[in-house]
C-alpha angles and dihedrals in degrees: 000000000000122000110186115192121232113262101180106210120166125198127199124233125275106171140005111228098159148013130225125204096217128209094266092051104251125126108241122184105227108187116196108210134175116256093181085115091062094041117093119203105203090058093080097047099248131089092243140038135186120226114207120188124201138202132185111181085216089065091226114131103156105138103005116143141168120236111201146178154153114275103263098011139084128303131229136177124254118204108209116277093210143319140242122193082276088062147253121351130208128203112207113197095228111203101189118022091198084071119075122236114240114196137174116200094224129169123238107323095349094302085147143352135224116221095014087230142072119264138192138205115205095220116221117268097211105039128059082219127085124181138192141166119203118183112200127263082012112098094196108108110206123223090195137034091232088067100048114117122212097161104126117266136202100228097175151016119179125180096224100158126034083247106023131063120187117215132189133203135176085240149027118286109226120234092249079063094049096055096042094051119126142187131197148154114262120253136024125340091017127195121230130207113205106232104232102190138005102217116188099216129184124255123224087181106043147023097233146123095268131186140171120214120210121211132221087228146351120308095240110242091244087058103065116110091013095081124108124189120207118187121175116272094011123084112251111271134209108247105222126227105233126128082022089071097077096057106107091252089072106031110101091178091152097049122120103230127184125049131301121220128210132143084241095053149306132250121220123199124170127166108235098153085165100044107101085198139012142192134191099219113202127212115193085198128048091232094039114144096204134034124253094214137007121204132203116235128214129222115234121177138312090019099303110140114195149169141176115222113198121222137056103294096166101149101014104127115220147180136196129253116210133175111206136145089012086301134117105229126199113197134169105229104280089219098039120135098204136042151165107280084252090060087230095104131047121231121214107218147166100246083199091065095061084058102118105215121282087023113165101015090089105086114240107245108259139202137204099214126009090243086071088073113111095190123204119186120220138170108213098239110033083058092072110004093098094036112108100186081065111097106250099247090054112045119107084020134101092260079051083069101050085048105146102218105150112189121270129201109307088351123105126233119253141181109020101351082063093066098033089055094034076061100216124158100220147013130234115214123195120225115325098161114109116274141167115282133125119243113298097358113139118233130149087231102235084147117072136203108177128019108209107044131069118244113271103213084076088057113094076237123050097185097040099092089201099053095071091051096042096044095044086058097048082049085056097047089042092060094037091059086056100050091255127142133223124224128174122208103212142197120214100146102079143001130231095247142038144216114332088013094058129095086203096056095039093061092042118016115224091346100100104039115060104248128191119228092274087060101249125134121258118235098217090144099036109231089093106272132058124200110230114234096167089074114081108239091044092061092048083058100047079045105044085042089054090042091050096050087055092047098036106029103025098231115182092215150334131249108199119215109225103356088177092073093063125068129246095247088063091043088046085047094049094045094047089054092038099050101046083060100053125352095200089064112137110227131181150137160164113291094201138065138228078263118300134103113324106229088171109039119164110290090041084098101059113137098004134106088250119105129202135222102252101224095163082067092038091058090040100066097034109026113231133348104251109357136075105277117115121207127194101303100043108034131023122311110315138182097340088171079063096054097046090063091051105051077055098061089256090279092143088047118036114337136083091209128350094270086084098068141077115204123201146121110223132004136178091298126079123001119333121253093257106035070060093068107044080051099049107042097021083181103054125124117251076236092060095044095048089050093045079049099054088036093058101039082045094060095051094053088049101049133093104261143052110316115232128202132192100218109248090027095107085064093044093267117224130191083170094258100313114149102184101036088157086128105008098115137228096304097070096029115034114107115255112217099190086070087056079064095047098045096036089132095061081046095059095037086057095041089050085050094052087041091049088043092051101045099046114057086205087086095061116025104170107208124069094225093055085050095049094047098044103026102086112176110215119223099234116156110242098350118091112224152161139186116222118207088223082175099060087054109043104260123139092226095086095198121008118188108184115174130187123219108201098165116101084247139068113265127197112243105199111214125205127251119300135040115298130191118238106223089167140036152148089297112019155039126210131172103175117038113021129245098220159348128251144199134159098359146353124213125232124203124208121303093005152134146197151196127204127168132195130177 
């Protein structure tokens, strides 16, 4: 990543070539010029450079970078390198001038975009110098000065209200505009709606010129997304439906959506409010380049457009057609089950006959408490690519998973042995959703396509629309006959495409992505689109998807990427369906976002079934993710205030009861523990950093919460210090099963621990009050430890002390009076016969712990 540091250089005017009517209202020349001749390219250690200009007509640059990269490489943030009375300048170090340069305007770490889009410059071939000038909401990007365009522009008009529209232009309207401005419905015989106040309003979303009309009366339902407004000096603009949407005249949230099979016929239903037609176009091959059919749709109420087409369609692919806004839209079906391997076709499908054979007679696993889940987190593929005892077929795919492969003399156990032995309660899957990635490229998934259909590049076979579904069920029925749960990690914060490119906005323009007042998109999560929960029908959808794959698919629980991206109201919405389902549902997620505002912080949680990710533990024990900092399993000593919270089930910091929250110390994101560690402490024994890793993984599986484990973790997990590995390939993520063999002692350590946790209810007391009557920290120096009343909650342990030593150094743990079994020490984990007996003290070596019981 480049950091560019600020060179301030100012040039004086040489020619007008615009005006710009400011905020403030007063007309201000801004001269773009060219400062190639003050730019030297060997400065910046490449042969080339790109110079971007930039121009807001508000004047306001705090915060504005450019992030650039390579097409098809890795981005990186430029800082301006300087300004001129157009604006701030950037100079981008170009290493090969045959590549474009793809760049995003973003503030601060991505809080907002300019030009929701990608965009790419073609460099010259001939000069080391590349200029540019951009001027903001405008996605031209100008090769002179001469071309630039500053004349004020409407950028946006939303119907966000039945009688009040909001506009935004890059300048001032003048009052002659104000009064001229009309507003009709498109085609012949138009309506008109009479336009009562202009109202300047302020932005929290843009720094543009904003205002709300108000109407004379109601816009009629039968006239959104049929309004124009036209306004002097500027072309005639489609007024979007977009706040208007969640009054009850629009809101279908009972409607059955989606397709429904049967050999008879299938019933089609999609919501286009806005659409003024629709077809269901059919294809009797999956490739086809025309449709076979095409079949008029009829519009039912509250925006529901629906037909029944007679015969046995089981396998036809089809799309929508929609007209709105003046556009022919082509869009798969937002709630299909079933698409094309390339998720740009639906599929109509039996889901019955997905159904493996004997589907639905295996029990799902149940708990009793959600602090009885022991979590492992896997990626479909990295769990059996690199497993040679997996079939070949098989291998990187959902039967990989359900791989029987026992251990055999020296050998160690894999696919789903590994988990059965391991002895966890559930698996974490990563993303299985659809999402947009061509045949066999690797990707975790956080960027989904399609809700409602599992990815096919996990099938045994990408292009067969019924083999995802099919083999994701017999992965299902394989782990619950073995007692295993299943848990999705989903992402319903934001999609893999935009605009033109989504299905979503294809089908509603501007409805399902959260927009500003200037009509780009807002980068709450991130990645460059957000989905909006807070509107009505969008929350039905997150809802209705999450119901289906409980009913369908028989999931045991959902893990939700970025949580803190939706809004209470929608967490509270899909707890309430989920729950009435199945109680013993296991639900968490990520209280944070990909940096906008946070709607479902911790402590939004309190008092629901949903649990959140502790990071405040999770620092705690390990330092940071990625830098240099050391926390108590890893350094000397730590916050030891931190860890005592943990080790309560944050009860005392975010959380209402334990259940709330996830405990763990490293997961697919950022470095692995391990890889930590060789970062952190380079010089460290392969002793020390087998005994930090079975401390801190230790700690986890003995404190009040949900235990949390990064697949691969129990055998020192490396990706070679790679902290993103979203795309890096198998190289870098499968799992390597020969290390389960080196590190086999970390392995057991961690397998006694899960055993110990899921036979003494001690470990995972569920309520706030029994912790905070049974749970007594012991004042102990430099060790960390507690005593557990085993009695009070029904374990057979009737006292457990179990004390942490997180110092370079042994440290003397005093017992009280009596003998006391020792179920956990430096090297080893037992939850059956005891290692040892105690009396007086126990010593404890470096970055250790250890668990001792008595009557």
């Amino acid at each position: 990543m480049f950091r560019m540091a600020m060179r301030r250089v100012v040039v004086g005017l040489v020619v007008a070539v615009g005006l710009l009517v400011g905020v403030s209202g007063v007309c201000a020349e801004v001269v773009p010029v060219s400062v190639a001749d003050r730019v030297v390219v060997s400065d910046y250690g490449t042969e080339s450079v790109l110079i971007m200009h930039y121009h807001r007509p508000d004047g306001v640059y705090e915060g504005w970078n450019v992030w650039s990269w390579a097409e098809g490489g890795e981005g990186g943030g430029v800082d301006p390198a300087g300004e001129t009375d157009y604006g701030p300048y950037f100079v981008i170090p170009v290493e090969d001038r045959s590549v474009r340069s793809g760049f995003l305007l973003r503030k601060n770490e991505w809080e907002t975009r300019d030009v929701g889009m990608d965009r790419f410059v073609t460099l010259s071939d001939s000069k080391p110098i590349t200029e540019v000038w951009l001027v903001s909401g405008d996605n031209n990007i100008y090769t002179t000065p001469a071309r630039v365009d500053l004349t004020t522009k409407l950028v946006a008009a939303f119907l966000d209200g039945d009688d009040r529209i909001r506009i935004a232009a890059t300048g001032q309207l003048t009052q002659r505009q104000r009064t001229a401005i009309r507003i009709a419905t498109a085609g012949e015989n138009p309506s008109t709606y009479s336009v009562s106040r202009v109202e300047r309003t302020k932005s929290d979303t843009t720094a543009r010129i904003v205002y709300d009309l108000h109407l004379t009366r109601k816009v009629l339902p039968g006239d959104v997304g049929r309004l124009q407004l036209t306004i002097p000096e500027f072309e005639p603009r489609w007024i979007y439906a977009r706040g208007v949407l969640d009054s009850a005249a629009y809101l279908a949230l009972d409607a059955e959506l989606g397709h429904r099979y049967s050999a008879a016929g299938t019933d089609f239903a999609v919501w286009s409010p806005v659409s003024v037609s629709a077809e269901l176009l059919l294809y009797d091959a999956l490739d086809a380049r025309e449709p076979s059919r095409v079949v008029p749709m009829e519009q039912g109420e509250r925006g529901v457009w629906a037909v029944r087409v007679e015969g046995d369609l089981q396998g036809k692919a089809y799309v929508y057609r929609f007209v709105s806004y003046g556009q022919e839209r082509i869009a798969a079906d937002i709630n299909t089950y079933a698409a094309t391997f390339d998720s740009r076709r639906s599929v109509v499908i039996d889901l019955d006959r997905t159904d493996p054979e004997g589907w639905g007679l295996v029990a799902n696993p149940v708990r009793e408490h959600q602090t009885d889940e022991v979590i492992y987190e896997i990626h479909v593929r990295d769990y059996s690519v690199a497993d040679a005892s997996c079939p070949e077929e098989h291998r990187g795919t959902y039967l990989g998973l359900i791989h029987e492969n026992p251990a055999e003399g020296d050998g160690v156990s894999t696919g789903v042995d590994h988990l059965l032995d391991l002895g966890v309660t559930a698996v974490h899957l990563l993303p299985i959703h659809d999402f947009s990635s061509a045949v066999g490229e690797y990707n975790w998934g956080y960027w989904t396509a399609l809700f409602n259909l599992p990815e096919s590049n996990y099938a045994t076979d990408v292009y067969d629309p019924m083999a995802g579904p099919s083999e994701f069920k017999q992965m299902v029925s394989g782990l619950h006959g073995k007692g295993i749960r299943v848990i999705l990690d989903v992402v319903y914060n934001h999609t893999s495409s935009s605009f033109e490119f989504s299905p979503f906005h294809q089908t509603v323009p501007n409805y399902y992505f959260r927009t500003g007042d200037d009509g780009l998109l807002l980068n709450d999560a991130g990645v460059g689109n957000s989905v909006a929960d807070e509107r009505l029908m969008v929350r039905k959808y997150i809802v209705d998807s999450l119901v289906f794959w409980v009913n369908e698919y028989r999931v045991d629980g959902f893990r939700f990427d970025l949580l803190g991206t939706h809004h209470p109201e929608t967490v509270e919405a899909l707890c309430e369906a989920l729950l009435a389902i199945r109680e013993d549902l296991t639900l968490y997620g990520e209280p944070w976002t990909g940096g906008g505002p946070t709607h479902f912080p911790k402590g939004a949680q309190r008092g629901m079934a949903m649990a959140v990710f502790n990071d405040h533990y999770r620092n705690a024990i390990r330092g940071d993710l990625d830098g240099k900092s050391q926390g108590f399993a890893n350094g000397k000593g730590g916050n030891t205030e931190a860890i005592r919270e943990g080790v309560a089930g944050g009860i005392s910091d975010f959380a209402d009861e334990p259940t709330e929250s996830v405990n763990y110390v490293s997961a697919h994101d950022n470095r692995t523990y391990w890889d930590k560690l060789e970062y952190t402490l380079p010089k460290a024994s392969d002793a020390d950093k087998r005994a930090m890793q079975k401390l801190a993984l230790g700690m986890v599986l003995t404190s009040q919460g949900v235990a949390f484990l990064h697949g691969g973790s129990d055998f020192a997990r490396t990706k070679g210090g790679h902290h993103n590995s979203y795309n890096a390939g198998d190289a870098v993520n499968r799992f390597d099963w020969d290390r389960k063999a080196e590190y086999r002692d970390v392995y057991a350590y961690v397998r006694g621990l899960i055993a110990i946790r899921r036979a003494h209810p001690a470990f995972r007391i569920p309520d706030s009050e029994t912790v905070r009557r049974h749970i007594h920290f012991l004042q102990l120096g430099k060790l960390f430890a507690f005593e557990l009343d085993g009695a009070a909650v029904g374990d057979s342990w009737s006292r457990i002390i179990v004390a942490y030593n997180g110092e370079p150094e042994k440290h003397t743990l005093p017992l009280p009076e009596g003998t006391w079994s020792v179920m956990v020490d430096a090297a080893s984990a037992s939850a059956d016969e005891p290692l040892a007996a105690a009396t007086g003290e126990i010593v404890l070596p470096a970055w250790s712990m250890v668990v001792v019981w008595s009557e």
